[in-house]
PAZA-864085 format. One line per field, with one value per residue: y, z negated, x negated of N, C-alpha, C, O in turn; residue number from 1. Coordinates in Angstrom, 2 decimals. Layout:
residues N
n_y = c(Y; ...)
n_z = c(Z; ...)
n_x = c(X; ...)
ca_y = c(Y; ...)
ca_z = c(Z; ...)
ca_x = c(X; ...)
c_y = c(Y; ...)
c_z = c(Z; ...)
c_x = c(X; ...)
o_y = c(Y; ...)
o_z = c(Z; ...)
o_x = c(X; ...)
num = c(NUM; ...)
//
This chain:
residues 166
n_y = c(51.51; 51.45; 49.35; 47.51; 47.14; 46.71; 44.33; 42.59; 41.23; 42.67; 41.93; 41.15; 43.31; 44.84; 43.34; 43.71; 46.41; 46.91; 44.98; 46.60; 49.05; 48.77; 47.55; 49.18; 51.15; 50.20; 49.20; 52.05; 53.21; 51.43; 52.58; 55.15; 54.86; 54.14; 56.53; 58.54; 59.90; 57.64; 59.29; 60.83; 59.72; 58.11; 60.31; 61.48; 58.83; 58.47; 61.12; 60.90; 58.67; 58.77; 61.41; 59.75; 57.92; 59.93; 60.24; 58.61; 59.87; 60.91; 59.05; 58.05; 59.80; 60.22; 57.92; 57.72; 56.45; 55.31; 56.25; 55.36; 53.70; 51.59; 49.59; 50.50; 52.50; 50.81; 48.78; 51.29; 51.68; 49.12; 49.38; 51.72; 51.09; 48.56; 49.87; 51.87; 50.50; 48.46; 44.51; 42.34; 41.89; 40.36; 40.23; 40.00; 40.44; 40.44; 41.24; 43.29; 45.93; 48.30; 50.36; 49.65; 48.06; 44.86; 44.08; 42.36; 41.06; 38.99; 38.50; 40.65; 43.58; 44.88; 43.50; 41.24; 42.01; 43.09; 41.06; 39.52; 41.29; 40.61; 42.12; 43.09; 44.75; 46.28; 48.31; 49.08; 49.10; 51.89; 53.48; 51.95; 52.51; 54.92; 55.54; 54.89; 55.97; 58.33; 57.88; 57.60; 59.90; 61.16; 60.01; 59.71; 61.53; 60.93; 58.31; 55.82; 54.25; 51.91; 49.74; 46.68; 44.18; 43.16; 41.81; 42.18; 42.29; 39.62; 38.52; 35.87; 37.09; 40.98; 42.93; 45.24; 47.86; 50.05; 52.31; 53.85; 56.89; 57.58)
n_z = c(-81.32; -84.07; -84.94; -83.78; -85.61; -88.03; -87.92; -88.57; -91.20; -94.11; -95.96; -94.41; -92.67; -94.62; -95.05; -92.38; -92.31; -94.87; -93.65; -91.45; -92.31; -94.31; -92.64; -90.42; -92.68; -93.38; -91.47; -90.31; -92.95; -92.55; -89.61; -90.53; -92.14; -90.95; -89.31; -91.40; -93.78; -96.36; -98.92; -97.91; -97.17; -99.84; -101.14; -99.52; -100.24; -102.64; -103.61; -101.48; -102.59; -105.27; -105.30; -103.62; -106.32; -107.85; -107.46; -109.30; -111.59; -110.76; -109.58; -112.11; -113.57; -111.79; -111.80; -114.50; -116.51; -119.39; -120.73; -123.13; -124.01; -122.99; -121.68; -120.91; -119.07; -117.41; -116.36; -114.35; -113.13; -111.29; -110.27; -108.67; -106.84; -105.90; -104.79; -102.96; -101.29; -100.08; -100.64; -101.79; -103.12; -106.24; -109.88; -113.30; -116.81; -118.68; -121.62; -123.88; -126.26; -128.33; -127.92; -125.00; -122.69; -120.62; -116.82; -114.15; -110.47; -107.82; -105.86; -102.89; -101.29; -99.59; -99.95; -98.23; -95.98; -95.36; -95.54; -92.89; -91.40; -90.75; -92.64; -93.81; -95.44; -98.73; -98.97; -100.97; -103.14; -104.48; -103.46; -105.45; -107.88; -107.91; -107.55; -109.41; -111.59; -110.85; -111.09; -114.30; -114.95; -114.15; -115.47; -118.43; -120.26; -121.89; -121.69; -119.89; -116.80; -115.94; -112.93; -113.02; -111.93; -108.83; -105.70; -103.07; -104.01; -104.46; -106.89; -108.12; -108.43; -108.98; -111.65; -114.12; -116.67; -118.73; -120.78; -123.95; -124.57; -126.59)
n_x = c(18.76; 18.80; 20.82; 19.12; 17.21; 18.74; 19.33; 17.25; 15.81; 15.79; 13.61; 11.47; 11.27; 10.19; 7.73; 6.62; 6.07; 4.54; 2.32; 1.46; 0.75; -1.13; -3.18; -3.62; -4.82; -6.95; -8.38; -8.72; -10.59; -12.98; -13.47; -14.15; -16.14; -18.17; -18.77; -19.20; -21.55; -22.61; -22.31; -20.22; -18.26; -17.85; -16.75; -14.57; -12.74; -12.06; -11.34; -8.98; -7.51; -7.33; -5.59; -3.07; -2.91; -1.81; 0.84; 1.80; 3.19; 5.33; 6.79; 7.20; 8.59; 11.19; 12.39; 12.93; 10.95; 9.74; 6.55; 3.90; 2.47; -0.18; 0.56; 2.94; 2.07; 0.67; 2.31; 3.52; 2.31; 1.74; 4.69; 4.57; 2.51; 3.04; 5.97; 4.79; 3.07; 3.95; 5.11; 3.53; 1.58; 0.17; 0.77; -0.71; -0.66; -3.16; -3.92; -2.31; -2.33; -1.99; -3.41; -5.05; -5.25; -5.09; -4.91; -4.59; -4.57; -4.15; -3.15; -3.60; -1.79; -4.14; -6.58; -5.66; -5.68; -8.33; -9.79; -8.35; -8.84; -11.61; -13.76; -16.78; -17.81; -17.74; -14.86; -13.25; -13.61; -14.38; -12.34; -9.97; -10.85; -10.55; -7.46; -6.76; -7.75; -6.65; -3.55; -3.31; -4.60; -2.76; -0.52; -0.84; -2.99; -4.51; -5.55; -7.81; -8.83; -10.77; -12.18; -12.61; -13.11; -13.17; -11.97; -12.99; -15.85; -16.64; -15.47; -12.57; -10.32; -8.84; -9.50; -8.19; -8.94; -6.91; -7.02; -7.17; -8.86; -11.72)
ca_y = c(51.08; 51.45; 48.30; 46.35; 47.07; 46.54; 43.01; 42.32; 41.34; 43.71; 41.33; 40.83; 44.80; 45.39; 42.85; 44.37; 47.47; 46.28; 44.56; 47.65; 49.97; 48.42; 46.81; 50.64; 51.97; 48.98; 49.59; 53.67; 52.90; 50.98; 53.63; 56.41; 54.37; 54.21; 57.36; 59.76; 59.11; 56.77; 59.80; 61.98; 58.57; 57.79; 61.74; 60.74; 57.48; 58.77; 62.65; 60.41; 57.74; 59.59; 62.15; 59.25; 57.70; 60.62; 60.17; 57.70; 60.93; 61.25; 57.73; 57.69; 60.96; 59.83; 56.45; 57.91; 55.51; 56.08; 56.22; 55.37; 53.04; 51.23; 48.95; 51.49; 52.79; 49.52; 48.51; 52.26; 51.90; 48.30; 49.71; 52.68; 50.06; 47.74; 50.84; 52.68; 49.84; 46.75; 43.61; 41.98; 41.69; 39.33; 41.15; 39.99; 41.60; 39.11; 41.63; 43.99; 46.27; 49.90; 51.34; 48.88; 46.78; 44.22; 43.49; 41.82; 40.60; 37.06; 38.40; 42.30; 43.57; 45.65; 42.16; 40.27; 42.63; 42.90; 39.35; 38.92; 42.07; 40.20; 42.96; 42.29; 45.66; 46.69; 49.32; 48.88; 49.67; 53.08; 54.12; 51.58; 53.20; 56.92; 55.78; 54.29; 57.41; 59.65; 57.50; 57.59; 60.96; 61.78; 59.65; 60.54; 62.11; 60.24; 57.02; 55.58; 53.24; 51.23; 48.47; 45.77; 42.91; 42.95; 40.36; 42.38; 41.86; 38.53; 37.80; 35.80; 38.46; 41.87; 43.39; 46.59; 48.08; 50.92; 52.18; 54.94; 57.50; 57.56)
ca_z = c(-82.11; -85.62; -84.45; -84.01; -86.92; -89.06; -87.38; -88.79; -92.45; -95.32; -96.81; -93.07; -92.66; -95.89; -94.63; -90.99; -92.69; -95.39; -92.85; -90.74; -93.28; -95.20; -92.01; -89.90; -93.30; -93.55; -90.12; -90.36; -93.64; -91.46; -89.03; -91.22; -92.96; -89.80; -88.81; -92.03; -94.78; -97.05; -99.70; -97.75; -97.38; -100.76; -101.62; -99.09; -100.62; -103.62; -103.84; -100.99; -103.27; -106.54; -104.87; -103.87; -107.67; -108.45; -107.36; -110.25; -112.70; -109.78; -109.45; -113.74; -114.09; -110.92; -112.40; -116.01; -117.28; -121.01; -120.81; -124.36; -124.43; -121.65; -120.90; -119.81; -118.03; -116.14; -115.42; -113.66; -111.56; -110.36; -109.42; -107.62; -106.29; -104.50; -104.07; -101.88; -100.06; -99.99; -101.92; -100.99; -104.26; -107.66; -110.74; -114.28; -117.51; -119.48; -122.85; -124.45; -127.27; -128.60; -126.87; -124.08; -121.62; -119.01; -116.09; -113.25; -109.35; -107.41; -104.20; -103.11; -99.47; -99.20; -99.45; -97.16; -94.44; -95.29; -95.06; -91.96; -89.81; -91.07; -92.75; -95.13; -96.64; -99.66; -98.27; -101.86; -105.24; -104.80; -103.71; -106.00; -109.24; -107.64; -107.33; -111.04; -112.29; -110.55; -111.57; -115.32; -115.52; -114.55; -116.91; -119.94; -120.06; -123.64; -121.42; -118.75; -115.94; -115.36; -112.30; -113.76; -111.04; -107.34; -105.24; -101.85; -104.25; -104.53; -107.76; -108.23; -109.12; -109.59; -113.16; -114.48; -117.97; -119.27; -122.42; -125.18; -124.89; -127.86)
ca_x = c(17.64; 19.42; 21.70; 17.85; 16.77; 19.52; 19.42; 15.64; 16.25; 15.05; 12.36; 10.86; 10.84; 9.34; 6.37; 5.97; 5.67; 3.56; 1.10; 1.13; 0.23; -2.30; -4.00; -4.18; -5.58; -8.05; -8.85; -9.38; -11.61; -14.11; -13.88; -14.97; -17.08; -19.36; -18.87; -19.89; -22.57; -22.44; -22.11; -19.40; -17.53; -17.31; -16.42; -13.71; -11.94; -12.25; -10.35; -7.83; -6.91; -7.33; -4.39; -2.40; -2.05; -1.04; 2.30; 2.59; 3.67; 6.34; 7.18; 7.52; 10.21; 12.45; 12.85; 12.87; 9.79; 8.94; 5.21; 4.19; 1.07; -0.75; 1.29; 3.51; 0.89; 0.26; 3.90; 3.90; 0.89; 2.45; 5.70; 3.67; 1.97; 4.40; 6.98; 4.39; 2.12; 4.46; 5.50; 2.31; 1.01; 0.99; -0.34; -0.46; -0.80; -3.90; -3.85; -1.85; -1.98; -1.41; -4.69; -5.78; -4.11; -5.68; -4.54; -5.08; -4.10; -4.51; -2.69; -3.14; -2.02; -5.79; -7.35; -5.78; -6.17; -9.98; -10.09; -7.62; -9.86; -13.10; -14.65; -17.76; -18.37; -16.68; -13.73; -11.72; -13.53; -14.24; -10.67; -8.82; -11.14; -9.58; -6.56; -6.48; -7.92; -5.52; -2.57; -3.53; -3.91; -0.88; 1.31; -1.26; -4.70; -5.41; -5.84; -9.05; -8.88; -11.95; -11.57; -13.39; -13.76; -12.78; -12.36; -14.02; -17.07; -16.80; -14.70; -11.56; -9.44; -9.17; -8.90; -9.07; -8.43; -6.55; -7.36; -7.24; -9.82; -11.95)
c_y = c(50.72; 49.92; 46.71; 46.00; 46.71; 44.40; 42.01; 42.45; 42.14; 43.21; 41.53; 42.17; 45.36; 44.69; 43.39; 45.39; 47.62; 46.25; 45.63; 49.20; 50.09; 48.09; 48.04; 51.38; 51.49; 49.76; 51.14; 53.60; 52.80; 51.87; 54.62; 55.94; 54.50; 55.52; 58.84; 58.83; 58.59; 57.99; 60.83; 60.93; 57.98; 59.21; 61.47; 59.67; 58.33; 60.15; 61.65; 59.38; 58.11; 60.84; 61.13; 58.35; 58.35; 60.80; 59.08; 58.48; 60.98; 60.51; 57.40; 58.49; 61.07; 58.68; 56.28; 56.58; 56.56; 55.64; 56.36; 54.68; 52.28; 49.98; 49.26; 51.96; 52.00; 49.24; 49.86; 51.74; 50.50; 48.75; 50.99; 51.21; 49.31; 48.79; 51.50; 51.84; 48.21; 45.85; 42.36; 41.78; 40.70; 39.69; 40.30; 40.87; 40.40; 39.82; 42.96; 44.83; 47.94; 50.78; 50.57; 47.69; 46.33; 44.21; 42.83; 41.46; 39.51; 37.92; 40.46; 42.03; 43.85; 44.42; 41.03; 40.98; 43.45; 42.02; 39.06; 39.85; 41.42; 41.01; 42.47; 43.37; 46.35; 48.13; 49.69; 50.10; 50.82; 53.83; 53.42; 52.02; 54.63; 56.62; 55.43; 55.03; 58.55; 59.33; 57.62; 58.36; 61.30; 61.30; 60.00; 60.31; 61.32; 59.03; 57.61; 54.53; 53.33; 49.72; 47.72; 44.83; 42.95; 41.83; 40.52; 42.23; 40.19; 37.64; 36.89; 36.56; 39.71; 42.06; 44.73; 46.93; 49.54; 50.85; 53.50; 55.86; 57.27; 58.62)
c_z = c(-83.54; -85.41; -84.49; -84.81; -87.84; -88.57; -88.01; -90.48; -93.36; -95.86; -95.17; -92.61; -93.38; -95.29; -93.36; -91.70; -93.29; -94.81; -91.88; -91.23; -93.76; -93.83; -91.00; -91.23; -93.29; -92.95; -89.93; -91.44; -93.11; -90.89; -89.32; -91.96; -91.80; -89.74; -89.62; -92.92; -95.59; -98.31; -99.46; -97.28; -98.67; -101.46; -100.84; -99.62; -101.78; -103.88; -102.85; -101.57; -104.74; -106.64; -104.78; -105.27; -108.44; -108.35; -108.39; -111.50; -112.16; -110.06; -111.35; -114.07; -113.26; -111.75; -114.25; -117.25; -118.52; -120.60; -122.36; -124.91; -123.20; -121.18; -119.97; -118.59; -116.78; -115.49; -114.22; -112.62; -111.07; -109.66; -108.69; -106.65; -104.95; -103.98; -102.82; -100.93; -100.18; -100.91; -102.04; -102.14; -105.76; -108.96; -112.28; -115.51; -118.67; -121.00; -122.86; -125.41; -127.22; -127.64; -125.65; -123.65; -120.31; -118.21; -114.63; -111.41; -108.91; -106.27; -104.33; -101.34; -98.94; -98.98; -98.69; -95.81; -94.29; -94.53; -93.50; -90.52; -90.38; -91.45; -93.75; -96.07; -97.53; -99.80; -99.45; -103.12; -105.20; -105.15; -104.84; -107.65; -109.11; -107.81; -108.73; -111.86; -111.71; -111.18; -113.07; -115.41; -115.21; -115.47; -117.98; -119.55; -121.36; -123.22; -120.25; -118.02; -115.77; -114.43; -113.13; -113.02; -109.53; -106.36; -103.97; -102.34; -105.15; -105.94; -107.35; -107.92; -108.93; -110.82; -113.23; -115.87; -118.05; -120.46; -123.13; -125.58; -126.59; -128.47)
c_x = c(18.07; 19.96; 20.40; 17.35; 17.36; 19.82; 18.10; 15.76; 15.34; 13.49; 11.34; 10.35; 10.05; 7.78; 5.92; 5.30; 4.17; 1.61; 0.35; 0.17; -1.04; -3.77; -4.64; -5.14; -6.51; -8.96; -9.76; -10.30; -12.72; -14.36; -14.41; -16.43; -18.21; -19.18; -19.48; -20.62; -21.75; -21.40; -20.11; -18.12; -16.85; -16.49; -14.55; -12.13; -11.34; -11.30; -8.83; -6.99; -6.44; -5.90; -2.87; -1.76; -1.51; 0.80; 2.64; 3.70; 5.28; 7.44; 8.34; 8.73; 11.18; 12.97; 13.26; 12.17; 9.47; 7.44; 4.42; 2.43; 0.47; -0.03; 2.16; 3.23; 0.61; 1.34; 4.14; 2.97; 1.34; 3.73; 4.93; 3.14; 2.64; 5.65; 6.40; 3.11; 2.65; 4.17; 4.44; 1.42; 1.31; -0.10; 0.38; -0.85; -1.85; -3.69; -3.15; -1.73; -1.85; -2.42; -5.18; -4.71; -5.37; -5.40; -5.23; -4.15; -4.82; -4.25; -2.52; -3.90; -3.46; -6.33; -7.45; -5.89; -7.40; -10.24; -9.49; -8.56; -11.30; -14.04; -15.41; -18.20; -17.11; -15.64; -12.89; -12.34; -13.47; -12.33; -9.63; -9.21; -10.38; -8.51; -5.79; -6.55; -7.17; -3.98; -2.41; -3.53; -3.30; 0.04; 0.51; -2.65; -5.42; -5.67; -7.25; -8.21; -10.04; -11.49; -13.00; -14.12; -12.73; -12.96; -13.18; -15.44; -17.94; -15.95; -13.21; -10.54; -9.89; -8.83; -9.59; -7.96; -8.22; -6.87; -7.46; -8.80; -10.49; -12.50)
o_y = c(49.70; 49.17; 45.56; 44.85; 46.26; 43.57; 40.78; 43.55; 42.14; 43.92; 42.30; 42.27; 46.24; 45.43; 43.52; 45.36; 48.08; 46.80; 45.64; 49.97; 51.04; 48.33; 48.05; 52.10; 52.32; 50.55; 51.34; 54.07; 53.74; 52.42; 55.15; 56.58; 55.14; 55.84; 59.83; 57.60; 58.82; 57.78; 61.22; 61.44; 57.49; 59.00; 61.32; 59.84; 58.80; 59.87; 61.67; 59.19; 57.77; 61.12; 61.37; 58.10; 57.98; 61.36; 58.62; 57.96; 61.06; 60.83; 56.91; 58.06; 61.81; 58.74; 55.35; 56.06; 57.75; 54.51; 57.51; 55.04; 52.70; 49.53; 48.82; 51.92; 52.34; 49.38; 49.60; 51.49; 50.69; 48.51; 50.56; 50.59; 49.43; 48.57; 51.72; 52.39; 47.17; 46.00; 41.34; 41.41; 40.42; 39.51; 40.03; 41.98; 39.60; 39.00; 43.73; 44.61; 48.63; 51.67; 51.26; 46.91; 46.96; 45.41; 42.97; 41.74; 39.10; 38.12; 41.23; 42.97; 43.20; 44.13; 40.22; 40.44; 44.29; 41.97; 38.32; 39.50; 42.26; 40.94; 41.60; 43.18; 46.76; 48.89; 50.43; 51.14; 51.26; 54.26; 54.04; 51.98; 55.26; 57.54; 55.64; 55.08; 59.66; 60.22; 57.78; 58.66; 62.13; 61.83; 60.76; 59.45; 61.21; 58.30; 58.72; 54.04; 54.39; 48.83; 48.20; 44.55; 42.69; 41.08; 39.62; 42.07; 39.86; 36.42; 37.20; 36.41; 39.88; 41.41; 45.22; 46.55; 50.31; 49.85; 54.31; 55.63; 56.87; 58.59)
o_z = c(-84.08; -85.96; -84.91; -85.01; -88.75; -89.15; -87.87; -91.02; -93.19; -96.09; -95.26; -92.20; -93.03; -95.11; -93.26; -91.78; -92.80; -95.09; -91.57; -90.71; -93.72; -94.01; -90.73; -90.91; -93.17; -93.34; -89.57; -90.96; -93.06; -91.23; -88.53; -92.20; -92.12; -90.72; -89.08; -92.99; -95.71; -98.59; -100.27; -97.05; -98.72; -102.32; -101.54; -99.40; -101.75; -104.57; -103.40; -101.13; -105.24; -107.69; -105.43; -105.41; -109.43; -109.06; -108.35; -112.10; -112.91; -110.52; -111.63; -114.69; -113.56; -112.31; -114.95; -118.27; -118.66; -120.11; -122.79; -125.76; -122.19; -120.07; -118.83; -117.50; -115.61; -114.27; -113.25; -111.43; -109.85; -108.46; -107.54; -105.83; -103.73; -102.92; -101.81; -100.09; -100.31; -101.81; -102.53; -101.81; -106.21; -109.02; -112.41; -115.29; -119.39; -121.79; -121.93; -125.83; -126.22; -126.83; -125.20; -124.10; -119.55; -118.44; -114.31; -111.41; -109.42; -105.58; -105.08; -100.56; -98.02; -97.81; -98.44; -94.74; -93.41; -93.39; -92.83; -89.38; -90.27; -90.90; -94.51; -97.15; -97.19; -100.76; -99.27; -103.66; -105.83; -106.05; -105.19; -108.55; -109.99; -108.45; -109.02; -112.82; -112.24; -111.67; -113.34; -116.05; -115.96; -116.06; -118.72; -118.90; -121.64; -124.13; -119.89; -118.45; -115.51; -114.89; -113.63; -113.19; -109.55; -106.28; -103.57; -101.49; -105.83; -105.99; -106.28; -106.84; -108.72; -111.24; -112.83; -116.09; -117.59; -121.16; -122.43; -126.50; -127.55; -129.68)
o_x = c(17.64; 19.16; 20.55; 16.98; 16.66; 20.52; 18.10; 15.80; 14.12; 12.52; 10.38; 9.19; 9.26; 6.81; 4.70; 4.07; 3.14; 0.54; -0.85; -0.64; -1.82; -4.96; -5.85; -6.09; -7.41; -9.83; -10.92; -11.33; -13.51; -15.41; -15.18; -17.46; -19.21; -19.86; -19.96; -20.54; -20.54; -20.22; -19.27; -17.03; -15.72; -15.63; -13.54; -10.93; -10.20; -10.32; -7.73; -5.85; -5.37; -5.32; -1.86; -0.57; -0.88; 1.63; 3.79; 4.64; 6.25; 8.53; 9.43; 9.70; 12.11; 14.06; 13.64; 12.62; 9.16; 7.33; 4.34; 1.61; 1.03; -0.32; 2.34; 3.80; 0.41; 1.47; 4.85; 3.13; 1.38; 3.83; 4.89; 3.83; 2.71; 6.23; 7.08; 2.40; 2.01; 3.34; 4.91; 0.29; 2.42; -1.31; 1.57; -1.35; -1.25; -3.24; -3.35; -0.60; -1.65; -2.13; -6.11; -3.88; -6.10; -5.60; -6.41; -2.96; -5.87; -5.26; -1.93; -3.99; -3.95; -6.59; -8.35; -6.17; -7.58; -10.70; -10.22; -8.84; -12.19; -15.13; -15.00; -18.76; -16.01; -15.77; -11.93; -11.96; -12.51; -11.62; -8.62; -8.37; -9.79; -8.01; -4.61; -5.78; -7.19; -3.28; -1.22; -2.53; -2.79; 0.99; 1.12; -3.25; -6.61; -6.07; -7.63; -7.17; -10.61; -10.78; -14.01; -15.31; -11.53; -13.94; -13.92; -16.32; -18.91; -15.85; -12.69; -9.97; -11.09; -7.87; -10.65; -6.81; -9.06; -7.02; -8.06; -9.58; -9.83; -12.71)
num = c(1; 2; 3; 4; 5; 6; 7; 8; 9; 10; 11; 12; 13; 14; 15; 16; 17; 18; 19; 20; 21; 22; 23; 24; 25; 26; 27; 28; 29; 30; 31; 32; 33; 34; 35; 36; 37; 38; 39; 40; 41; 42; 43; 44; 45; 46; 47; 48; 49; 50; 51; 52; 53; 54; 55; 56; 57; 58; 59; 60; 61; 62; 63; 64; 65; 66; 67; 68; 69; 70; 71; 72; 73; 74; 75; 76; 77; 78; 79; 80; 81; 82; 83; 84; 85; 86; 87; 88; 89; 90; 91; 92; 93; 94; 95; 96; 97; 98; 99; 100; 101; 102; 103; 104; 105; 106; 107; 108; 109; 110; 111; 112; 113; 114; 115; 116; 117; 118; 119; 120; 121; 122; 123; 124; 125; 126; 127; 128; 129; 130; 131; 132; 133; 134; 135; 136; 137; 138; 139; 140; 141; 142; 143; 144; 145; 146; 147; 148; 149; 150; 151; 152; 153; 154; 155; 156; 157; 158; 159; 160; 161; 162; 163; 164; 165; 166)
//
């Protein structure tokens, strides 16, 4: 098997994976989503996604990331990002400064395998606000994440802002 795999180029593995990943979690989303309330669903997403950004604190003192201002902040939660759910994504950074950073995505794996299982109800914001607010406080508690605009609710883009408690 090792011999098959090693035959199946790296970028091509990274996307099986990728597609596999994102498109079973999709998938189990939906499934729960029918299956408990609305409320014990979002309780759900929410502590499960909010746990997983926490590995950004992780992600930041293996890799020895200075964490300094939100940009920092943002560059971490993209490499979290594409390190732990594939390369499947294209994120920019629209503003910058000492307390507040924009950013944004055009291409993110969660949305094309909304779009590709034809789902119509919104499976994302909750978990990707948990997972923004779990990631943030771990690299510093003096910052927020707010998602701003999603594209499962019809925007362009997503964006969401970090920013400097006040």
């Amino acid at each position: 098997m090792v011999e098959a795999i090693e035959k199946v180029p790296a970028e091509t593995r990274w996307e099986i994976a990728t597609k596999g990943l994102t498109g079973a979690c999709t998938a189990m989303m939906n499934a729960l989503k029918g299956a408990l309330s609305q409320e014990k669903f979002d309780e759900f997403q929410v502590g499960l996604w909010s746990q997983a950004g926490k590995g950004a604190k992780e992600l930041a003192d293996t890799l020895g990331l200075t964490i300094e201002n939100p940009r920092d902040i943002d560059e971490a939660l993209r490499l979290l990002a594409v390190t732990s759910m594939g390369p499947e994504f294209e994120f920019k950074i629209i503003e910058a400064t000492d307390d507040r950073c924009v950013g944004k995505t055009t291409i993110c794996a969660w949305h094309e395998r909304w779009k590709e299982l034809g789902f119509k109800e919104d499976l994302c914001s909750l978990g990707h606000q948990g997972w923004g607010d779990g990631a943030v406080e771990s690299l510093d508690s003096n910052f927020t994440f707010s998602l701003t605009k999603n594209m499962v609710r019809g925007d362009s883009y997503c964006e969401w802002v970090i920013e400097r408690k006040k």
